[in-house]
VOVO-440360 format. One record per residue: x, y, z of N, C-alpha, C, O in turn. Coordinates in pm, whole numbers, padded with zeros to 5 digits, always signed. Example, Ala and Ser with C-alpha at 12.3 -4.5 7.8 and 13.67 -1.06 7.14 Angstrom:
+01319-00569+00780+01230-00450+00780+01320-00330+00780+01424-00332+00846 +01285-00225+00708+01367-00106+00714+01290+00003+00787+01341+00114+00804 
***
This chain:
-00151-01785-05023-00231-01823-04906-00293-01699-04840-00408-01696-04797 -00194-01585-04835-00275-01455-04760-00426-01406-04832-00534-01365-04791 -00357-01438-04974-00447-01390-05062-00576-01439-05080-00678-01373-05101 -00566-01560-05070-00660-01676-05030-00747-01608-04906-00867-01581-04902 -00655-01592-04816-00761-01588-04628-00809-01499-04673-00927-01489-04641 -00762-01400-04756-00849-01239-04739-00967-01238-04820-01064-01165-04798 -00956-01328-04923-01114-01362-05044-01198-01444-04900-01274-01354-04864 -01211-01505-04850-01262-01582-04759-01302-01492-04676-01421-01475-04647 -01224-01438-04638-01307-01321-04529-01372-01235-04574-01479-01207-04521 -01321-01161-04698-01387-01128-04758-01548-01180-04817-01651-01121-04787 -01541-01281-04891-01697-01323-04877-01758-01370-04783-01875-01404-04802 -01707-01384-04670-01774-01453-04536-01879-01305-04520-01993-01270-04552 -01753-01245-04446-01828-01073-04437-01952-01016-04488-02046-00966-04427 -01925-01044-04674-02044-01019-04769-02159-01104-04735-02255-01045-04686 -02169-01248-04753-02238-01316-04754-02325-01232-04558-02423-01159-04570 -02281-01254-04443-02287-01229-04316-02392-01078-04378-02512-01077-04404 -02331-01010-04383-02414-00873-04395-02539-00895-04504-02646-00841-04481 -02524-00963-04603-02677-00967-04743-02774-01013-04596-02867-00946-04551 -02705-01192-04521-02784-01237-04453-02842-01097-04391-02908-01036-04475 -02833-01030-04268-02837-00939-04191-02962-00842-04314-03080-00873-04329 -02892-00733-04381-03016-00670-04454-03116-00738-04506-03213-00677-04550 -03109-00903-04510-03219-00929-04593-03331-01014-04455-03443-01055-04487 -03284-01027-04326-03333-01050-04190-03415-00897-04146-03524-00879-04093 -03314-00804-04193-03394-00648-04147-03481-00637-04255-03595-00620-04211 -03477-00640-04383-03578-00644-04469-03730-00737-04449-03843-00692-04467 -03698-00855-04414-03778-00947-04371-03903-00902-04277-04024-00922-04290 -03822-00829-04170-03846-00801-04036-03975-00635-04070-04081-00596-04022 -03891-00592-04165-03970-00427-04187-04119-00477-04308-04196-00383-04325 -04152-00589-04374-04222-00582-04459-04312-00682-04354-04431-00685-04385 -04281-00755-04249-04371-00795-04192-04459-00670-04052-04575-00670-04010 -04356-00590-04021-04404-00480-03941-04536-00380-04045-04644-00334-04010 -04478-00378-04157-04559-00284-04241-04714-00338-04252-04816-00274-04230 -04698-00501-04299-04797-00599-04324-04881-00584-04242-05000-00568-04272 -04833-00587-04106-04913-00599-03962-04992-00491-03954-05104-00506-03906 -04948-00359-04002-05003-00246-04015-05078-00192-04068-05147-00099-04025 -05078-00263-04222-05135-00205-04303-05306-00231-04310-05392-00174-04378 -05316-00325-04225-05517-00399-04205-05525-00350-04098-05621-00395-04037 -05441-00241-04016-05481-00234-03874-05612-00141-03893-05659-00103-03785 -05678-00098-04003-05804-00021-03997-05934-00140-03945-06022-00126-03860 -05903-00255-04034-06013-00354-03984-05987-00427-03839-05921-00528-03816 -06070-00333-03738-06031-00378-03610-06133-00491-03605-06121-00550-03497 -06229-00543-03682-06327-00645-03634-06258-00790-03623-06271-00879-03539 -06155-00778-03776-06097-00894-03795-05959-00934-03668-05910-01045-03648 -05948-00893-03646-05843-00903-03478-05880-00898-03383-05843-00990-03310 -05964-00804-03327-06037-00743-03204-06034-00824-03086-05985-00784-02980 -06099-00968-03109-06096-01096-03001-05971-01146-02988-05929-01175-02876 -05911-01160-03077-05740-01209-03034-05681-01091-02960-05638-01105-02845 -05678-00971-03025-05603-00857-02970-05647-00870-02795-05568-00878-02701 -05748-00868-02791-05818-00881-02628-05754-00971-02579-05694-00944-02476 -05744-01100-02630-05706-01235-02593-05554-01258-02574-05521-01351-02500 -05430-01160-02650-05312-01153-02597-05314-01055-02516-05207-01070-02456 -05381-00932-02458-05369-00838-02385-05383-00919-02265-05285-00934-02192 -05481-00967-02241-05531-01063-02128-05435-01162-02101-05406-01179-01983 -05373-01239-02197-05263-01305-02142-05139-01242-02130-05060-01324-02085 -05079-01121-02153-04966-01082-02180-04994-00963-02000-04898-00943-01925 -05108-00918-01975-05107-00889-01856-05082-00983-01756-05002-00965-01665 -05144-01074-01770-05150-01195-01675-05015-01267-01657-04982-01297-01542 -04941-01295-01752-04756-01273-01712-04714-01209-01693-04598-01238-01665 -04742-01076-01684-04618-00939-01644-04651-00913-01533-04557-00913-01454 -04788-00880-01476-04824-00788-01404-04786-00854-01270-04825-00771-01188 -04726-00968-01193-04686-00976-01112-04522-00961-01119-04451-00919-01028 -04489-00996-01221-04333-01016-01218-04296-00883-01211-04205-00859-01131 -04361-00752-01298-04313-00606-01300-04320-00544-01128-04250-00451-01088 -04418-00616-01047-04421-00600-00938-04320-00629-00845-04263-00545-00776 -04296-00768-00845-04170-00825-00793-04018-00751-00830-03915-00751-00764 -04048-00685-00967-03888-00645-01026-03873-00537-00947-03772-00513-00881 -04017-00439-00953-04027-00299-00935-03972-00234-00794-03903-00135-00774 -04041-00348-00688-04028-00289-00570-03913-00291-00501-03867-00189-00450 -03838-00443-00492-03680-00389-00461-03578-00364-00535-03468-00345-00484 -03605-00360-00693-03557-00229-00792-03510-00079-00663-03404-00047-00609 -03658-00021-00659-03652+00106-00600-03592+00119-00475-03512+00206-00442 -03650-00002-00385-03587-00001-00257-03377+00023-00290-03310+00102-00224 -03326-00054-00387-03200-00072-00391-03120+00032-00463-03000+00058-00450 -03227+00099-00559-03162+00277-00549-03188+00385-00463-03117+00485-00450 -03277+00362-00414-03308+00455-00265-03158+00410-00184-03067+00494-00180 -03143+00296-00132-03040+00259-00062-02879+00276-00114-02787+00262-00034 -02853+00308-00262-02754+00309-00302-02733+00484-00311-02641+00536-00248 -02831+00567-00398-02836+00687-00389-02845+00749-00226-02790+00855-00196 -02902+00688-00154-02946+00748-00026-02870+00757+00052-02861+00857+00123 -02770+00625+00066-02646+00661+00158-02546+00736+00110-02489+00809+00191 -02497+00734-00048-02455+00892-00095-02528+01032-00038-02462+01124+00012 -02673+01033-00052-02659+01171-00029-02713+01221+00091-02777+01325+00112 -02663+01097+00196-02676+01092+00328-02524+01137+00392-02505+01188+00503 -02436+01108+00304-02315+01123+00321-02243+01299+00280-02144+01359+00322 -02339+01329+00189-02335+01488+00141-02400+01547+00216-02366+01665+00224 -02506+01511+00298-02620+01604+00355-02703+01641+00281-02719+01763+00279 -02769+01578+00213-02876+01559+00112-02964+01457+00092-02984+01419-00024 -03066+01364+00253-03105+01300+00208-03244+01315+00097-03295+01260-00001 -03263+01428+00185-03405+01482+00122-03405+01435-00050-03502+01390-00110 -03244+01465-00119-03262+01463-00259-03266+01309-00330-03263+01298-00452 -03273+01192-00240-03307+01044-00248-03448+01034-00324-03452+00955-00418 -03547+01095-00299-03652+01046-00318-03667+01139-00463-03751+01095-00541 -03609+01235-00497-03627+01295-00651-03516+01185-00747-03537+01156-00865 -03432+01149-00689-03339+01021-00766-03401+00905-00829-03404+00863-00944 -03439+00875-00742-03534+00736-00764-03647+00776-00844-03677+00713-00945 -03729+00904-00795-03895+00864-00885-03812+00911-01071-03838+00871-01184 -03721+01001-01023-03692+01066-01212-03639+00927-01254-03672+00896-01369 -03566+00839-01187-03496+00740-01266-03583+00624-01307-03549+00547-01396 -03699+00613-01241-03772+00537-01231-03869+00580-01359-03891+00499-01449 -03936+00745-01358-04036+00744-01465-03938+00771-01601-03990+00743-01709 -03799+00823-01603-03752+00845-01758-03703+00728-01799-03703+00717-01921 -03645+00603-01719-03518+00513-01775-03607+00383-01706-03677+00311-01778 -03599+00364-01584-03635+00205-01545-03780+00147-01562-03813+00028-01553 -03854+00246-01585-04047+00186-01597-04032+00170-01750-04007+00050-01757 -04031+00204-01841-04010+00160-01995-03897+00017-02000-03895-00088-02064 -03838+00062-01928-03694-00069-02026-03760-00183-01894-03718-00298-01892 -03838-00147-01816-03890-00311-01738-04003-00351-01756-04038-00465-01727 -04063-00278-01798-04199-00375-01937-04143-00404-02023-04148-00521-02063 -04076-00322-02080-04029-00398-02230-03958-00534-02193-04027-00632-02222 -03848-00560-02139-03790-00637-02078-03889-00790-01993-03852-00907-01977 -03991-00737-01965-04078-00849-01934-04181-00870-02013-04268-00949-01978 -04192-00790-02157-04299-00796-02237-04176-00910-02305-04236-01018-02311 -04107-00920-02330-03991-00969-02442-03956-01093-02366-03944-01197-02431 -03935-01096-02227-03899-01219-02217-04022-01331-02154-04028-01451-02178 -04114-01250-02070-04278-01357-02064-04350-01377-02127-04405-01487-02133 -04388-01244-02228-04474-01276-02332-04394-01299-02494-04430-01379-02581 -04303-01223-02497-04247-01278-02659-04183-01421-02662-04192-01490-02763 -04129-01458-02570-04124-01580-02575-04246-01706-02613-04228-01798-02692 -04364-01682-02535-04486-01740-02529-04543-01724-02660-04619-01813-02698 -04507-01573-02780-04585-01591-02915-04493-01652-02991-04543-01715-03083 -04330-01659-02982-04267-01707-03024-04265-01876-03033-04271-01957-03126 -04259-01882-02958-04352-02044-02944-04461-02108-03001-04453-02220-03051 -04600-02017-02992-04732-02034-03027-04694-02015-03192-04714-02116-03260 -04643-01899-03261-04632-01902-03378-04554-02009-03443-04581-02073-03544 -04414-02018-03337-04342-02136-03396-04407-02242-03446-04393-02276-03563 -04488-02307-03356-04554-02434-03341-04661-02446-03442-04696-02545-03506 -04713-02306-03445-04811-02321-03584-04748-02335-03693-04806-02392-03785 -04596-02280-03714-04546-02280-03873-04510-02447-03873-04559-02521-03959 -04426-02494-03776-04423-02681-03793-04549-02723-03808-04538-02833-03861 -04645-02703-03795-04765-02769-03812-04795-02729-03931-04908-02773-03956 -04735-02641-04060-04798-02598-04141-04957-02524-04135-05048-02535-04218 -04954-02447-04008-05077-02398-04016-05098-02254-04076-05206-02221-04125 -04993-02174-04069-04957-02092-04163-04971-02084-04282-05011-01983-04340 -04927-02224-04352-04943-02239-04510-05083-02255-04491-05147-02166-04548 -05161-02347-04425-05334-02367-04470-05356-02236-04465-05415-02204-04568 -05340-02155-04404-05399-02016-04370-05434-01965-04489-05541-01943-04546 -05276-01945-04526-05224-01876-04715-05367-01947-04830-05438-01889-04912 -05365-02083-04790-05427-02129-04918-05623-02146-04885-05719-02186-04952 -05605-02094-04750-05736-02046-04744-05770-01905-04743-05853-01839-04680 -05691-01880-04823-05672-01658-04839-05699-01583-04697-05787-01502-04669 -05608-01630-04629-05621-01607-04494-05486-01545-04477-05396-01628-04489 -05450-01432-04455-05310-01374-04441-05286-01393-04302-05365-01360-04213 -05166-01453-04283-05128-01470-04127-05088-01362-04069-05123-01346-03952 -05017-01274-04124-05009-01156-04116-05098-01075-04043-05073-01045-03926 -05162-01051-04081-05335-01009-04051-05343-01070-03953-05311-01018-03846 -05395-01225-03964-05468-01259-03841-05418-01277-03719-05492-01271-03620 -05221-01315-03703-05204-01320-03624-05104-01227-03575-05102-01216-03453 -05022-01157-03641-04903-01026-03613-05001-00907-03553-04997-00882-03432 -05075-00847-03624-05140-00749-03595-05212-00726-03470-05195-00619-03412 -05302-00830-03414-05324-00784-03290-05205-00815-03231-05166-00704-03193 -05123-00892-03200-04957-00960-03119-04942-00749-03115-04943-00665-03025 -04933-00744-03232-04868-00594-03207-04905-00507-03126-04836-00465-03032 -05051-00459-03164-05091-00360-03064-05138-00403-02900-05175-00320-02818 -05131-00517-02879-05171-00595-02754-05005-00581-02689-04993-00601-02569 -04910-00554-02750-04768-00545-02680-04766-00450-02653-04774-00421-02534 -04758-00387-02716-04771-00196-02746-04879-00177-02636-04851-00123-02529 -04961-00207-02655-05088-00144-02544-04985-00204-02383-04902-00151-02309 -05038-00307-02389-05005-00368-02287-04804-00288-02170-04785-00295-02049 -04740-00247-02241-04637-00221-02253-04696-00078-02164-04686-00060-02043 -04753+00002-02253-04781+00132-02186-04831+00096-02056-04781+00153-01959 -04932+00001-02037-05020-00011-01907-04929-00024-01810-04941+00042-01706 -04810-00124-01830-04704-00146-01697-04678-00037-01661-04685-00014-01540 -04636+00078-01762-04496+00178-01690-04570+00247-01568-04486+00273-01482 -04709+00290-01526-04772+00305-01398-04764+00235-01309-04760+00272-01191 -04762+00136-01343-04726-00027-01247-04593-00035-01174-04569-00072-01059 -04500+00018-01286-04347+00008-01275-04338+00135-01136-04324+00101-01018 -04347+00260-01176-04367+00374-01122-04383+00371-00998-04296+00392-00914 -04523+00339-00973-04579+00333-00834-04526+00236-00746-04492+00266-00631 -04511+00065-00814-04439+00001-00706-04274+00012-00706-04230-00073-00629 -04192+00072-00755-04065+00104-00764-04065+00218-00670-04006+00199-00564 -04119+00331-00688-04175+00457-00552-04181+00397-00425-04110+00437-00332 -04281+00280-00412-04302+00247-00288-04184+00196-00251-04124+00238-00152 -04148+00118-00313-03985+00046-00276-03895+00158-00241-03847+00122-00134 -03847+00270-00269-03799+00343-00263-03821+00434-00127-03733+00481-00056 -03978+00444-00111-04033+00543-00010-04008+00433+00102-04028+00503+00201 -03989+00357+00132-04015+00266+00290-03839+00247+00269-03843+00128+00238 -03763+00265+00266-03634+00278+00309-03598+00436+00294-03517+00454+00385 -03613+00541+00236-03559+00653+00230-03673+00725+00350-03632+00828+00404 -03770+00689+00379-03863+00736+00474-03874+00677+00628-03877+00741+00734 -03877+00549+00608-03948+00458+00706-03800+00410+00753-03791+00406+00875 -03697+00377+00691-03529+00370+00714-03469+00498+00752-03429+00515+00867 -03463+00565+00685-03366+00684+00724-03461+00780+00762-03403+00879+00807 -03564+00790+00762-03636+00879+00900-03627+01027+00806-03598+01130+00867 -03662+01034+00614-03669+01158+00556-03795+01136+00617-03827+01036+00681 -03899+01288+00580-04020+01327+00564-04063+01272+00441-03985+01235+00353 -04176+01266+00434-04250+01197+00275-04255+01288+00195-04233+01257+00078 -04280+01411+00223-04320+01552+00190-04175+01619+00090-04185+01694-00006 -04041+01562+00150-03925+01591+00107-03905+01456+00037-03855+01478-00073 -03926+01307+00060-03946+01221-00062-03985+01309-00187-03906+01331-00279 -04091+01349-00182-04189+01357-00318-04131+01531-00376-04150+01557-00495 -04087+01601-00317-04105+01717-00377-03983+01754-00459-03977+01843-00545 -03884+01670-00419-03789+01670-00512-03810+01606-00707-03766+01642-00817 -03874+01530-00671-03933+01471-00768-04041+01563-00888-04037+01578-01010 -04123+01605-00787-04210+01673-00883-04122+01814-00950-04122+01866-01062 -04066+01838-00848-03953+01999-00904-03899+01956-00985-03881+02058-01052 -03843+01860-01050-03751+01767-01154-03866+01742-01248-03864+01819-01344 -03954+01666-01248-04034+01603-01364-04123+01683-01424-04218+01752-01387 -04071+01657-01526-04194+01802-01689-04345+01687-01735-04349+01568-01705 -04409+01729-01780-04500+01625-01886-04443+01564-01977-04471+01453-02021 -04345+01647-02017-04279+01578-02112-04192+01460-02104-04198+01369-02187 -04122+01461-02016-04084+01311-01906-04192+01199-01898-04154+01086-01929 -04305+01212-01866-04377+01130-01903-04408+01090-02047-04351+00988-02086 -04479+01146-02122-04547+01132-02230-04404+01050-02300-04427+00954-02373 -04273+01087-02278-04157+01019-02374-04161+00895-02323-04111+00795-02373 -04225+00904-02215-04188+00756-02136-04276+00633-02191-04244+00524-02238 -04390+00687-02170-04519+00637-02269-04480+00580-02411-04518+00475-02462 -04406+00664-02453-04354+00626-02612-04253+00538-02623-04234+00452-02709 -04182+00571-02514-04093+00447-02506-04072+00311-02495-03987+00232-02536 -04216+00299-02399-04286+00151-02404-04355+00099-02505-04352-00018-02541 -04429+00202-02557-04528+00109-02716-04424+00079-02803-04431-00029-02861 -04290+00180-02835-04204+00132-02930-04143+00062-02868-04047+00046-02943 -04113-00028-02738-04049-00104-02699-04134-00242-02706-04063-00339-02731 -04298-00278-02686-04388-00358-02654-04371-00417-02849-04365-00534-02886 -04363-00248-02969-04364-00343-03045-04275-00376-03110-04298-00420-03223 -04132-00364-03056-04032-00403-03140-04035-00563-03048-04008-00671-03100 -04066-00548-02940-04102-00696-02855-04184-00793-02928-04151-00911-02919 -04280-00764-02996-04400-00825-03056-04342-00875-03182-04347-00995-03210 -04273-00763-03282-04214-00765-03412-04114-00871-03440-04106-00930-03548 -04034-00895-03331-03921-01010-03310-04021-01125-03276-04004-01221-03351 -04092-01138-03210-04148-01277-03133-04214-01307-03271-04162-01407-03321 -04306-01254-03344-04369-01323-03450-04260-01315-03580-04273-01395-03673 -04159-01218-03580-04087-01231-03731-03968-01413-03677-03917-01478-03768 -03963-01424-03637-03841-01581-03548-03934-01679-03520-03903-01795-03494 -04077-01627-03524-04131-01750-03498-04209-01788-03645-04254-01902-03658 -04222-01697-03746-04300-01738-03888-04142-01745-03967-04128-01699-04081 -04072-01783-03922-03926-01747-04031-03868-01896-03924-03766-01924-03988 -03871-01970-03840-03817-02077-03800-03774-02193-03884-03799-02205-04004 -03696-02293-03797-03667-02416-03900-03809-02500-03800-03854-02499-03685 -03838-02570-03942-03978-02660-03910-03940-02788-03840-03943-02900-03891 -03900-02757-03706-03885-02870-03580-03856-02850-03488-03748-02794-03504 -03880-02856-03358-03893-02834-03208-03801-02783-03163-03809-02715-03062 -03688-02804-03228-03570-02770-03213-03519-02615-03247-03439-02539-03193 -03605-02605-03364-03639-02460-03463-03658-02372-03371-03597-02268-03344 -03789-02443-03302-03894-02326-03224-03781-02292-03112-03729-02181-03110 -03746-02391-03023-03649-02304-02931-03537-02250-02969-03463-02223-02875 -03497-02224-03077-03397-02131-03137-03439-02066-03169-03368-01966-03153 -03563-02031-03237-03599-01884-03224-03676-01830-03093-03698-01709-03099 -03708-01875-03013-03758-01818-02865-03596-01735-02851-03578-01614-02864 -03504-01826-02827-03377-01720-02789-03351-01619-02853-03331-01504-02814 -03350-01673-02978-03276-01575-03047-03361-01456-03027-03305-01351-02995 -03499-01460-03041-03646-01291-03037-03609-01245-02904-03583-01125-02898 -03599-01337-02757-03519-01275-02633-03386-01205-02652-03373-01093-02603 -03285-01260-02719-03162-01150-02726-03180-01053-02821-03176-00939-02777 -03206-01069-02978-03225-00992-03041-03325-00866-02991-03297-00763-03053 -03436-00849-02895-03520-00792-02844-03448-00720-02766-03458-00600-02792 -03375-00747-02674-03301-00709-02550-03200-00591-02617-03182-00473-02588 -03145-00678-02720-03006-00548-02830-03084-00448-02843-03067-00348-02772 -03200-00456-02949-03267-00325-02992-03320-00270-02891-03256-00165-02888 -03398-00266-02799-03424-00211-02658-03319-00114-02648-03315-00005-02704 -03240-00162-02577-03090-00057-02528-03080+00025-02662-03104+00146-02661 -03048-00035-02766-03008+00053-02847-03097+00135-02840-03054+00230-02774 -03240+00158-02884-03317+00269-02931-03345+00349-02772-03360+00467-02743 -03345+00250-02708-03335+00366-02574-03271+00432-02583-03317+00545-02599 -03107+00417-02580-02996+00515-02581-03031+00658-02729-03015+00780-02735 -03078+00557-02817-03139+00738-02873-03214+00809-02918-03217+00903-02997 -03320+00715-02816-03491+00840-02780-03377+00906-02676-03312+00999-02722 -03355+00871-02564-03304+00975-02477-03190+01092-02510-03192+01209-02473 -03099+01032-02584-03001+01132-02634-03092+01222-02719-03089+01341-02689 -03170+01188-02816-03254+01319-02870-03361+01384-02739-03391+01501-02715 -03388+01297-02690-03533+01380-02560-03382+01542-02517-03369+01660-02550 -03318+01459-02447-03204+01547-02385-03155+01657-02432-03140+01762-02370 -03112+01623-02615-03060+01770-02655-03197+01868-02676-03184+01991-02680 -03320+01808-02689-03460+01858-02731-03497+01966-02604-03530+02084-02599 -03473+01863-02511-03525+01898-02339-03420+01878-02262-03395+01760-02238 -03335+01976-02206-03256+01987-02103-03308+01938-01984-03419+01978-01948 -03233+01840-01901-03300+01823-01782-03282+01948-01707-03203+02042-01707 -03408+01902-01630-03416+02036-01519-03316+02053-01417-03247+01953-01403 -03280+02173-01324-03228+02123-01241-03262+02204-01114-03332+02304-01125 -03195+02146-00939-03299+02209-00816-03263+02348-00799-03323+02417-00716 
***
């Protein structure tokens, strides 16, 4: 009988992991696919426009709403610490560094993945039950092409555009309680901040969102052309591209930054 449970677990395991590499395999030949026509911008161009336009039009209030008492509530958490040290002045360099290296990337991505990947996850779903996918194929129409490829760079684009969005209204949140609350100067808000932040802080940040917009994009269309063909399908893969999206996020965050870090020492006052 032991011997028994352990073949069983044993192939459970095997079988569990082929599934898994052959889901990541799946996942990397449709990223490549998406890529590989990205020279013919004519053939996408109007869709690509056409998810940018809708994928702004869901984020761009919600990143607002997240952003501002986001900041206000680390201003207030950092601030009464270093109100308590005699350091409020150093509140307002807390918030903008945490805001442009770590919280403006992972809150587009995070609302690219759950307003808009949900929404292609769906749209694609619904086309594969409809078999509109297959007409595509047998009208030498690669779906691939017509519909992953712009999804991609319209996430990716779109993704970068928030983290300014994120930035500025997370700042403001931050500046009207560490200023307008505790009575710092604005002048000592901001200068802590800039003494802390390199270009290079930015520009990683930047990168952090397109590879976050398209591992967002990459999940929403690989769960929604890989579904079971019924309604039921489609909302199992909406979840599943929201959690699976959310895992890889954190993960690859945790090591762009661990490499940015040993690359680039943070600064210090």
């Amino acid at each position: 009988m032991a011997e028994g449970g352990r073949d069983a677990v044993s192939g459970y395991v095997a079988r569990r992991t082929t599934d898994v590499l052959g889901r990541v395999g799946d996942m990397s030949v449709i990223a490549l696919e998406g890529f590989r026509r990205t020279w013919d911008v004519r053939a996408w161009f109007w869709e690509f426009v056409q998810q940018c336009w809708f994928l702004a039009k869901v984020t761009s209030l919600p990143v607002l709403l997240v952003s501002l008492p986001l900041g206000a509530t680390v201003a207030l958490q950092v601030g009464e610490l270093a109100w308590q040290l005699g350091a409020s002045s150093a509140t307002g360099s807390a918030v903008v560094v945490g805001l442009v290296r770590e919280v403006a990337p992972m809150a587009s991505a995070l609302l690219i993945a759950g307003a808009g990947g949900s929404a292609m996850t769906s749209d694609i779903g619904a086309r594969n039950i409809r078999d509109e996918l297959a007409a595509m194929e047998v009208m030498a129409v690669n779906p691939i092409h017509r519909l992953v490829t712009p999804r991609l760079w319209a996430a990716s684009t779109v993704a970068v555009l928030l983290v300014p969005l994120v930035i500025v209204s997370g700042a403001s949140g931050g500046y009207f309680f560490n200023v307008v609350v505790q009575g710092v100067t604005p002048g000592a808000y901001f200068d802590g901040a800039v003494a802390l932040l390199v270009t290079s802080d930015l520009l990683v940040t930047l990168l952090k969102a397109w590879i976050f917009g398209f591992i967002a994009a990459i999940m929403s269309c690989y769960f929604g052309m890989t579904c079971q063909t019924s309604p039921v399908g489609v909302g199992r893969a909406v979840n599943q591209s929201t959690v699976v999206t959310f895992m890889l996020v954190f993960a690859v965050n945790y090591v762009i930054t661990m490499i940015y870090f040993l690359a680039y020492p943070p600064r210090s006052l």
